[in-house]
N, C-alpha and C positions, 0 to 999 in steps of 0.2 A: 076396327078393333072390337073386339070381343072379351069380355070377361066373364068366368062361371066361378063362384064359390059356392064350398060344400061342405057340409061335415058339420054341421049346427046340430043343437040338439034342447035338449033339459039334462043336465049333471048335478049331482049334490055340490052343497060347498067342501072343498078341498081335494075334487075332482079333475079331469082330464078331459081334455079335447083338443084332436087336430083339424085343423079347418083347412081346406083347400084350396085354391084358385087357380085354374085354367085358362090360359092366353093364349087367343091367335089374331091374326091380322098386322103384325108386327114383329122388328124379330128382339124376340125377347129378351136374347142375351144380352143386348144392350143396353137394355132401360132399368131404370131402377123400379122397384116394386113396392108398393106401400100398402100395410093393412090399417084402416080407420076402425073406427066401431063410433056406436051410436047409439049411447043410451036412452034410456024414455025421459021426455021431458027436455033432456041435455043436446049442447052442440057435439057435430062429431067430432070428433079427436082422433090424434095420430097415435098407434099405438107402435108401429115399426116400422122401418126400412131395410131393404137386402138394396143394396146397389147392382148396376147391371154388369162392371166391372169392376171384380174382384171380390163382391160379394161380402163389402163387408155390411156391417150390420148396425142400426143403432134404433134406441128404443125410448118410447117414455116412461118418465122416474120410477111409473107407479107399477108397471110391468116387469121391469127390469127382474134379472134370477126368476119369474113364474114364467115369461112367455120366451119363445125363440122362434125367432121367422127363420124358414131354410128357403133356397130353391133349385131346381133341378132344368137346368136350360135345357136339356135334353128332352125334358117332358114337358116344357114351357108351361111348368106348373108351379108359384109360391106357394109356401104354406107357414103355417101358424100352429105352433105347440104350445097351446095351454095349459100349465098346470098349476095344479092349490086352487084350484079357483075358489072365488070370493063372491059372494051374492052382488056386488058392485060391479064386478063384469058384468053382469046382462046388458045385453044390447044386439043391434044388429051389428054384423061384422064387415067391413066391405074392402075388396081388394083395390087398387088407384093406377093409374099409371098417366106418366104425363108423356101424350105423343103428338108431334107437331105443334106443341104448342097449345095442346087441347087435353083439360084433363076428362080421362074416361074411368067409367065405374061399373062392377061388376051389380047384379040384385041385388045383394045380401044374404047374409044366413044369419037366423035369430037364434041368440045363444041365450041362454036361460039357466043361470046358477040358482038354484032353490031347494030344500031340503021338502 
């Protein structure tokens, strides 16, 4: 299992970013997808879920209406639409997947909301 996420950056506050993640070793369509994040100092945290069937979606409170996880089983890629962001997003971003019983994690991408 493999994981790649991309699309990290530095945004002003009330900015945008889509973040990426690239899966192989698994088949995708099946599994549900989670993005965490991790901010400095903090435990990570869940920030969404795309399920692997049927694709629905659920989020935490604080996310909810700013971010939207999509994924495209076709390109075995989740992602993550950021927006309005808040200097309180900073952190690193990480994609999740739980396979065999084993959860796996992709690098990270460090997102950085600062004016």
């Amino acid at each position: 299992v493999q994981l790649v996420e991309s699309g990290g950056g530095l945004v002003q506050p009330g900015g945008s970013l889509r973040l990426s993640c690239a899966a192989s070793g698994f088949t995708f369509r099946y599994y549900n997808m989670k993005w965490h994040r991790q901010a400095p100092g903090k435990e990570r945290e869940l920030v969404a879920i795309a399920t692997g069937v049927g694709g629905t979606t659920t989020y935490a409170d604080s996310m909810k209406g700013r971010f939207t996880i999509s994924r495209d089983n076709a390109k075995n890629t989740v992602y993550l639409q950021m927006n309005s962001l808040k200097p309180e997003d900073t952190g690193v971003y990480y994609c999740n997947v739980r396979y065999g019983g084993n959860d796996y994690w992709g690098q990270g991408t460090q997102v950085t909301v600062s004016s």
